[in-house]
Every structure is written in structure tokens, then in C-alpha cells.
C-alpha positions in Angstrom: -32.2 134.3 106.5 -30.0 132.3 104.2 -27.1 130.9 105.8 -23.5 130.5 103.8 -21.9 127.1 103.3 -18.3 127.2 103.8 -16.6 124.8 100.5 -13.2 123.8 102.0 -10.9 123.0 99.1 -9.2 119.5 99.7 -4.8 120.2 99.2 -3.4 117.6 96.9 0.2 117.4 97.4 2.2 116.6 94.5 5.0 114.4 95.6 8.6 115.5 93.8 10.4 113.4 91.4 12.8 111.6 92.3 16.8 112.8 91.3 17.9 111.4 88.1 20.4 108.4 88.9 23.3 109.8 86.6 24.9 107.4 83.6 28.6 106.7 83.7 30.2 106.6 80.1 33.8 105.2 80.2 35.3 106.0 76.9 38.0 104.6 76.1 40.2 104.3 72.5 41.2 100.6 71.4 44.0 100.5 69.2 44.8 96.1 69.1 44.1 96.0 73.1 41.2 94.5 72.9 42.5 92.1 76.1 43.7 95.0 78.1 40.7 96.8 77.7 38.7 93.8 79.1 40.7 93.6 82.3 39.8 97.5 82.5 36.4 97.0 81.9 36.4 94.6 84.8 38.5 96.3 87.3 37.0 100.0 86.2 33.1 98.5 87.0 34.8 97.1 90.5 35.8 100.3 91.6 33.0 102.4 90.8 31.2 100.0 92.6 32.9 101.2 95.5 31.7 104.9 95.3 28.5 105.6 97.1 26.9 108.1 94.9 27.3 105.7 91.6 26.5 102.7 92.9 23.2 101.7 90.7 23.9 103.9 88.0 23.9 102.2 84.8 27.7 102.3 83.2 28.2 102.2 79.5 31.6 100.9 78.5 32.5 103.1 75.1 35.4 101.5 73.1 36.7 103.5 70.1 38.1 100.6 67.7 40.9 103.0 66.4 41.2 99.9 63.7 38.8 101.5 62.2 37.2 97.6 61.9 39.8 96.2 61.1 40.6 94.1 64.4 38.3 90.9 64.4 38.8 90.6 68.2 36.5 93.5 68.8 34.2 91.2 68.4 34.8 90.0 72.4 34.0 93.9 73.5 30.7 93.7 71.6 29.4 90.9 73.7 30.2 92.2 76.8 26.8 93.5 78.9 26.7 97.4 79.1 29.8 97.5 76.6 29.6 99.8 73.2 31.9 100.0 70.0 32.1 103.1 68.3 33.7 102.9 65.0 35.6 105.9 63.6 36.2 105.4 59.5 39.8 105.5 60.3 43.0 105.9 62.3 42.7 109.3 64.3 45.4 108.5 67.3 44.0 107.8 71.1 43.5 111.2 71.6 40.9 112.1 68.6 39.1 109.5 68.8 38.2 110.0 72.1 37.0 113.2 70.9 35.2 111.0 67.8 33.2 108.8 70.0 32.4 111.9 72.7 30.8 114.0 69.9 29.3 111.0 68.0 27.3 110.2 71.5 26.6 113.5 73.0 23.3 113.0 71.9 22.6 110.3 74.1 24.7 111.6 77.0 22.8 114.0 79.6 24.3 117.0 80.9 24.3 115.6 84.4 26.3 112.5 83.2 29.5 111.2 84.2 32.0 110.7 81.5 34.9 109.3 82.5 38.0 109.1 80.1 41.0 106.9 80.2 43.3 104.2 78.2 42.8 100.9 77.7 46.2 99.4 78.2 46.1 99.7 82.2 48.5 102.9 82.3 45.7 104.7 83.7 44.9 102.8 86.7 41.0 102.1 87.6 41.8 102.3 91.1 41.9 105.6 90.8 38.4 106.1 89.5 37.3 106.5 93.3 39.4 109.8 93.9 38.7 111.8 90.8 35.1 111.0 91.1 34.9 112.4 94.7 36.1 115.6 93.3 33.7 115.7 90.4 31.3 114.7 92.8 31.7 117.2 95.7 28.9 119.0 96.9 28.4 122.6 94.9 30.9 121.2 92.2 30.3 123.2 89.0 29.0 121.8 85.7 32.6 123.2 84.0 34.3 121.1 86.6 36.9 118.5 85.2 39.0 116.6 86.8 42.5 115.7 86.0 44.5 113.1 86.7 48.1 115.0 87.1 51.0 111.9 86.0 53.4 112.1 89.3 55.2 108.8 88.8 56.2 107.0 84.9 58.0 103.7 84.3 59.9 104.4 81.4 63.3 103.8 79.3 65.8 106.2 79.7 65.1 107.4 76.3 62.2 108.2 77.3 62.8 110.1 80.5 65.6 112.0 78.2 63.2 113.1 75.6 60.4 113.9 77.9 63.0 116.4 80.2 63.6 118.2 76.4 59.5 118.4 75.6 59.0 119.6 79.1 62.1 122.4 78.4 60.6 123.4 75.0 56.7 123.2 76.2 58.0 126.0 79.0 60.0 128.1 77.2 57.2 128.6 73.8 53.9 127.5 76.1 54.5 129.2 79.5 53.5 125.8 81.0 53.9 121.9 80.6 50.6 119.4 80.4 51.3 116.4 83.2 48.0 115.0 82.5 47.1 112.3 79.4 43.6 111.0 78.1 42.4 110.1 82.0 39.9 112.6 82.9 36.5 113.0 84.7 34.0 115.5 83.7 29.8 115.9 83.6 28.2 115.6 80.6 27.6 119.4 80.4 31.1 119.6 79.4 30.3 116.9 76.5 27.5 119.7 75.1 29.0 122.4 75.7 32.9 122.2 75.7 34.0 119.6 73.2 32.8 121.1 70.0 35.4 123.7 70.4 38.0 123.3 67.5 41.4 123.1 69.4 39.9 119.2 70.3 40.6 118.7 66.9 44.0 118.7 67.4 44.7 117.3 70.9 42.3 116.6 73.6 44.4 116.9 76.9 45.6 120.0 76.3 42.7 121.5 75.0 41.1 120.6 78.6 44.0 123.2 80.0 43.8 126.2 77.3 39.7 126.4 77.4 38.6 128.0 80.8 37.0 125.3 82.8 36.8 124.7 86.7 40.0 122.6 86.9 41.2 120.2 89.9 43.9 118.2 89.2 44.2 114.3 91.2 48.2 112.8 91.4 48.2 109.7 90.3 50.7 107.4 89.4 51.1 105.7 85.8 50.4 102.5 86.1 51.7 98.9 84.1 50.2 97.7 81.1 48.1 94.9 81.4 48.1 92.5 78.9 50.0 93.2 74.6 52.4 95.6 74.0 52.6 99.1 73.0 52.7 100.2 69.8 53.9 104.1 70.7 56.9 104.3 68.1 59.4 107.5 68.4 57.5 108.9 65.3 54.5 109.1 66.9 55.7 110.3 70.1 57.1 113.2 68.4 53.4 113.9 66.3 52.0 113.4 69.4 54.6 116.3 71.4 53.6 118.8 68.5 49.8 118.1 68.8 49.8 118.8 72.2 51.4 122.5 71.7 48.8 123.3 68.8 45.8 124.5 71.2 48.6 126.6 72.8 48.8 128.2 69.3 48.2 132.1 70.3 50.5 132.1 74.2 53.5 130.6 71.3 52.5 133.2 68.9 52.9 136.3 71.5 56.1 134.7 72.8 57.6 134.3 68.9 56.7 138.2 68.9 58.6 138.9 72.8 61.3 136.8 71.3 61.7 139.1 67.6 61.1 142.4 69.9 64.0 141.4 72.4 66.3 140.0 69.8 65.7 142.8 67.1 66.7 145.3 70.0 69.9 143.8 70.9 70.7 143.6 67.4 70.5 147.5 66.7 72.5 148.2 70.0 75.0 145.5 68.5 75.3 147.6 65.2 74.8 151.2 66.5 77.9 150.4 68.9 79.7 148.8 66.1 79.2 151.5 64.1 80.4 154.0 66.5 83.2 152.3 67.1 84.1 152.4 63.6 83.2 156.7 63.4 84.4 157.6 66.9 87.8 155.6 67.7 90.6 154.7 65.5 90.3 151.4 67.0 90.0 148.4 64.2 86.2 146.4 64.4 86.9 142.5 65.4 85.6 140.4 62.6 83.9 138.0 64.8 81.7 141.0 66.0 81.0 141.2 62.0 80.2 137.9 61.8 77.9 138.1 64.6 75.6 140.8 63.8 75.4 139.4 60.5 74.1 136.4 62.8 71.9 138.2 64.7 69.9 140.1 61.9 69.4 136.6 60.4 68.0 135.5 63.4 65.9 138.4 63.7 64.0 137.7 60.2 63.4 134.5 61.1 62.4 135.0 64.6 59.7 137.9 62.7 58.7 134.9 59.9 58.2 133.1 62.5 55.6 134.9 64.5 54.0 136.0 61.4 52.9 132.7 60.3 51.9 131.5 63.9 50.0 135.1 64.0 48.4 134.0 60.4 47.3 130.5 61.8 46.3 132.0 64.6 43.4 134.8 63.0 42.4 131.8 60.5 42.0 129.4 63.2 39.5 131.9 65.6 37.9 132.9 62.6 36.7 128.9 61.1 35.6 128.7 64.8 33.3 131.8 64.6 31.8 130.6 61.1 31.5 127.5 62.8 30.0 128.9 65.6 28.0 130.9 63.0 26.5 127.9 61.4 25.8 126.1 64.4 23.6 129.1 65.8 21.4 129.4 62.5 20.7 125.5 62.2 17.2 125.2 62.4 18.0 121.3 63.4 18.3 122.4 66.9 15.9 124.6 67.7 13.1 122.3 66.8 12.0 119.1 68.9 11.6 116.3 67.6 8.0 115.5 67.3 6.3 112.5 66.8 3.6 112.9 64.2 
């Protein structure tokens, strides 16, 4: 009688990788503040330091010379540990060339990165790295989630403070709603793949992070004082920078133009149908001023239609390069193939 053997199978346990410790990019545009960007370096690495969940992740220091090469004193950033330049081939502004250096890296930026982006001059304090971070870094927090820092106190001339009360006025009344926050943002490097090829970062990169449908939170934080040169923000350049910041918002200004020609070619036929029957049914003599101003009003009323005509043009040519865009990306054969070694 044969007798079975009973095998037992030994259990191998297969031990889990460890979590990926998470890079931090700090990008950050350089535009002859190559000394105030050092002091940011330093005080930025201090405070993220400080925060638990980063405190051995590796930190890469991105400076976008906005010289374009032409500042020989970049040369200090470059020898800095952990520091990269990244050189656009010209001007672009702060804002772009964020968006330059963003989409020139996202290869080398993992989706569960931290990308972190401020100014160089000190404006946007480092000491406030530590709040927006806990937000980003909440449990449960979404890979769309961005975090803003919303501006709640500026130093500035009076000038200034005028100006800024008319952009705020205008951004309401042709927007719907008025950007407080600038270049200082904190976001995962999902957003990086994913979000920043959109075109309206072509234009303007802090508004664009309203008008695209992310998980926003928004952090109060105070402007802070530059730390070392001067700034080189003329009144030209602020005003660019004002009508950059309402091109995203291209299709809400549209659909108001079109409100605004609807309300204001309906008051004037009232204006001219009572007019008119004031001239038929009375004996009573028309004021010229009332003349005068319905000629006003239907001049104001072709160019209020002009007007949303061209921002409705803009508007279908603009959606429709991003779908050809969006096309081309799709069919590039470039991205569906790994690379291989052979």
C-alpha cells in the first residue's frame, strides 16, 4: 500500500518597494537678479527643510536666465550644488519663461513631483513655502491640485495702488473676476504633463492656472520686500503684462462684448422707436440732444458688435490651433514608443 507524501510549498514573501521620495523643482525666472535669487535659494532650501514630508528629498534649483545669456553673473547660479540654468533663446517676460523651463524639463520631472514656482527678487517670500506645501501635501490631495498663493498685502507707490484699483475695475467688469495671485504656485508634477501644454500658457501663466479646471486652494500671503537690485517693471510693461493676463479669459470677454451689443442695441431701438413716435403721434418738437444721442448710441452699438465679432473670431481660431495641436500630439509616434536600448 503506497503511502502519499505531502510537498508543502515554502511562501516567499515579496517585501514592497519602498515610496518614491518626491523631487522638489523650484523654478524660478532671473531677469539681472542673479543676487536676489541666491538669497532665495538659501532661505527657500531652509524652509523646506522645515516640512516633514520633504525633508531628504533632493531639491533642484531651476533658474530661467531671462538674459537669454547675456548676464555673465549667472555664472554664480551655475556653481551652486543642486542649482540648474535653463536658457531660453530670448526675452519671454517672468511669466513665459517659467512656462519655457517647465516644458523644457517635464521630461525629467515625475508626475509625483513637487514643482514649486515663485520670483527671484524676494516678493514672494520663502517663508511661505511651508503653508502652500501642507495643502499640496494633504492627505487625499488630488494630482490636479494647485496651490495658490492669493497677494493680501502689497508695498507699492501710489501710482501703483491707483492703476491696479482701474485693472481690478476693468478685469471685473470684461472677465467676471480679478487674478490676486502672481508666478508663486505649488503644484505636482502631474500638472507639469498634463496641464501646461495647454495653449493659453502661452500667453500668461497665472491666469491660465484660474481659467483651466484644476483643484484650486488658494494660501494668503503677503508680498514681501525685494532682497537685493532693483526692479526693472517699467509702466510699459506693466500695462503688456495687465492685457496678457486677460488673454486666457478670451471666450467669458467674448460672451460679455456680445451681453454688452444685445443690451445696448436694445436700448437703442426703444430710444428711436419713442423718438419716432414722438415725432408721428404729438405735435411736440424732438430735442436735438436726443438726436445727437441716438446718433451716439447706434455708433456705439457697431462697435460694441465689431467688437465681439473679432474676440468671437480669435476665439474659434484659438480652440481650433489647440485641437490640431492636440491632433498632432496624439498621432506622434515619438510617444508611444519606449525608448529602448539596443
Amino acid at each position: 500500500m503506497s503511502k502519499k507524501v505531502r510537498q508543502t510549498v515554502p511562501t516567499i514573501e515579496v517585501a514592497a518597494e519602498p515610496a518614491r521620495v518626491p523631487t522638489v523643482w523650484v523654478v524660478t525666472p532671473v531677469f539681472l537678479d542673479v543676487e536676489a535669487f541666491l538669497v532665495v535659494r538659501d532661505q527657500a532650501l531652509r524652509f523646506l527643510r522645515q516640512i516633514p514630508a520633504l525633508a531628504t528629498s533632493p531639491v533642484t534649483f531651476v533658474a530661467v536666465d531671462d538674459t537669454a545669456g547675456m548676464d555673465p553673473q549667472v555664472e554664480r547660479i551655475e556653481a551652486q550644488p543642486g542649482a540648474l540654468v535653463v536658457r531660453p533663446p530670448f526675452n519671454l517676460g517672468h511669466q513665459r519663461a517659467i512656462v519655457y523651463a517647465l516644458r523644457t524639463l517635464a521630461s525629467r520631472i515625475a508626475e509625483e513631483d513637487v514643482v514649486v514656482t515663485l520670483d527671484a527678487d524676494g516678493e514672494d517670500r520663502p517663508e511661505d513655502l511651508p503653508r502652500l506645501l501642507e495643502v499640496l501635501l494633504a492627505p487625499g490631495a488630488k494630482p490636479r491640485r494647485v496651490v495658490l498663493a492669493r497677494r493680501t498685502k502689497r508695498e507699492e507707490s501710489l501710482r501703483f495702488k491707483v492703476l491696479y484699483a482701474g485693472f481690478k475695475l476693468l478685469s471685473r467688469a470684461s472677465t467676471g473676476t480679478v487674478i490676486h495671485s502672481g508666478n508663486f504656485a505649488a503644484y505636482r508634477g502631474w500638472v507639469v504633463h498634463n496641464v501646461l501644454g495647454h495653449p493659453s500658457f502661452d500667453l500668461c501663466y497665472s491666469s491660465s492656472l484660474v481659467t483651466i479646471d484644476l483643484d484650486r486652494h488658494y494660501v494668503p500671503c503677503a508680498r514681501g520686500s525685494r532682497y537685493a537690485g532693483r526692479s526693472r517693471m517699467t509702466l510699459l510693461k506693466l500695462l503688456i503684462h495687465g492685457l496678457r493676463m486677460w488673454m486666457p479669459f478670451l471666450d467669458r470677454i467674448a460672451v460679455r462684448a456680445l451681453v454688452f451689443f444685445t443690451f445696448v442695441f436694445a436700448l437703442t431701438c426703444t430710444w428711436a422707436v419713442g423718438l419716432l413716435g414722438v415725432r408721428l403721434l404729438t405735435d411736440r418738437a424732438v430735442p436735438a440732444w436726443s438726436v445727437y444721442g441716438l446718433m451716439t448710441m447706434i455708433l456705439v452699438s457697431f462697435v460694441a458688435l465689431g467688437n465681439a465679432l473679432v474676440l468671437f473670431a480669435v476665439f474659434a481660431q484659438s480652440q481650433g490651433v489647440l485641437l490640431r495641436g492636440m491632433e498632432r500630439l496624439s498621432r506622434d509616434p515619438a510617444r508611444d514608443t519606449p525608448d529602448r536600448a539596443d
